[in-house]
N, C-alpha and C positions, 0 to 999 in steps of 0.2 A: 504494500500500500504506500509507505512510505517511497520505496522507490520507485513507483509510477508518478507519484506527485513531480518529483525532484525531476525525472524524466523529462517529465510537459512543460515543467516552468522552464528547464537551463535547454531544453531542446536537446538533448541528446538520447543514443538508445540506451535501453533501460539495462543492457548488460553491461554498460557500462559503470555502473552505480553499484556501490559496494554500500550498505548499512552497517556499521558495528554499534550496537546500544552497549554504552559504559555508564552504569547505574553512579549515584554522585551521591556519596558515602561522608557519613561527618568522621574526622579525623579519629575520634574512640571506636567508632567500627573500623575503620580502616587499620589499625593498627592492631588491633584484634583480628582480624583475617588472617594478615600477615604475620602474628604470631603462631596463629593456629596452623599454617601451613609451615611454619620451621616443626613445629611439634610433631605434624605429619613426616616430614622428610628425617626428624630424629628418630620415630616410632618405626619406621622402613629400616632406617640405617643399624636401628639396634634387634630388630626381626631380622636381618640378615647375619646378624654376628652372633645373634642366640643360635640362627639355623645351623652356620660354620658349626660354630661349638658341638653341637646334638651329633651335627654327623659326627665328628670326631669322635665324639662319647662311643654313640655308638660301632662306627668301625673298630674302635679301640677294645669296648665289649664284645666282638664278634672273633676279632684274629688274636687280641693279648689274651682275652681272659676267658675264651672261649665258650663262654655262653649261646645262646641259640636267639633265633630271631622272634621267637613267643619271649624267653624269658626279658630277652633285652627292649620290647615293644611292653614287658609287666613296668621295667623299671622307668621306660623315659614316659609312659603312661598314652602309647600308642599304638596300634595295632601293629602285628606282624606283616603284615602287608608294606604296611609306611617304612616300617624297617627295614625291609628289604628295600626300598626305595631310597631309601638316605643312602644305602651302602653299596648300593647297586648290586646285589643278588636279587635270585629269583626266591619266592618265599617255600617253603616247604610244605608237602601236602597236608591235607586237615588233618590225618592220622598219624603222620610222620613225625619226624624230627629234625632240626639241621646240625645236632651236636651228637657225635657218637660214641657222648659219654654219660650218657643216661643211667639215673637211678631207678628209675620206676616210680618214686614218690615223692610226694615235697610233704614237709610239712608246713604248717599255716597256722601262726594263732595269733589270736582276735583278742582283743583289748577292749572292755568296754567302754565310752570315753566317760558315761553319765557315772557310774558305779565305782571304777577305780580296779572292779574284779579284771582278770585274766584267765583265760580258757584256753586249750589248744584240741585242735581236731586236725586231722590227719585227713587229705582229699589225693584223691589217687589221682596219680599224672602219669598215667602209661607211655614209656618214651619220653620222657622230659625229665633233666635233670633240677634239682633242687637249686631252687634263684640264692640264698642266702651259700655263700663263701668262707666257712667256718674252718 
């Protein structure tokens, strides 16, 4: 619309006509925008250094300390899948294992946080060895 107007009045064709709307912002918004976008470009820059990091964790839990791609997806609190994706393997079948020094069992115990009790139950991990490095 805008540019049909400007067209008819300066006489020229209409592909020639560029519009940019630049909204006209009082100086405390404006200065808040531009804060918000460094915090943005901070919140990138330091999601990309947390990502370094995790791989590294976890390559380091896959070839130093040979843990498996389930347990090392228990501890950075991601799937085996995404695990194998940081570290570039392919994941290991549902039934299987990627470590082939399996216990058979882990144990697990549960803390209540409201009571202060402690309980432990044993769950069966067929083909998985035990996450805790004792």
């Amino acid at each position: 619309m805008v540019r049909d107007a400007v067209a008819l009045l300066e006489d020229v064709p209409e592909e020639s006509i560029e519009v940019e709307l630049v909204p006209e912002l009082d100086e405390a918004l404006s200065l808040a925008i531009a804060a918000a976008e460094l915090d943005r470009e901070e919140s990138e820059r330091l999601a990309r250094r947390a990502s370094d990091a995790v791989a590294l964790i976890a390559r380091s839990l896959s070839s130093d300390e040979g843990y498996s791609l389930r347990d090392i997806g228990v501890i950075l609190g991601v799937s085996h899948q995404r695990v194998a994706q940081i570290i570039g393997a392919k994941p290991a079948p549902q039934g299987g294992t990627s470590s082939s020094k399996a216990s058979g069992r882990t144990r697990v115990t549960v803390r209540s946080v409201t009571s202060g009790r402690s309980g432990a139950m044993s769950k069966v991990a067929r083909g998985r060895r035990s996450i805790s490095k004792a």
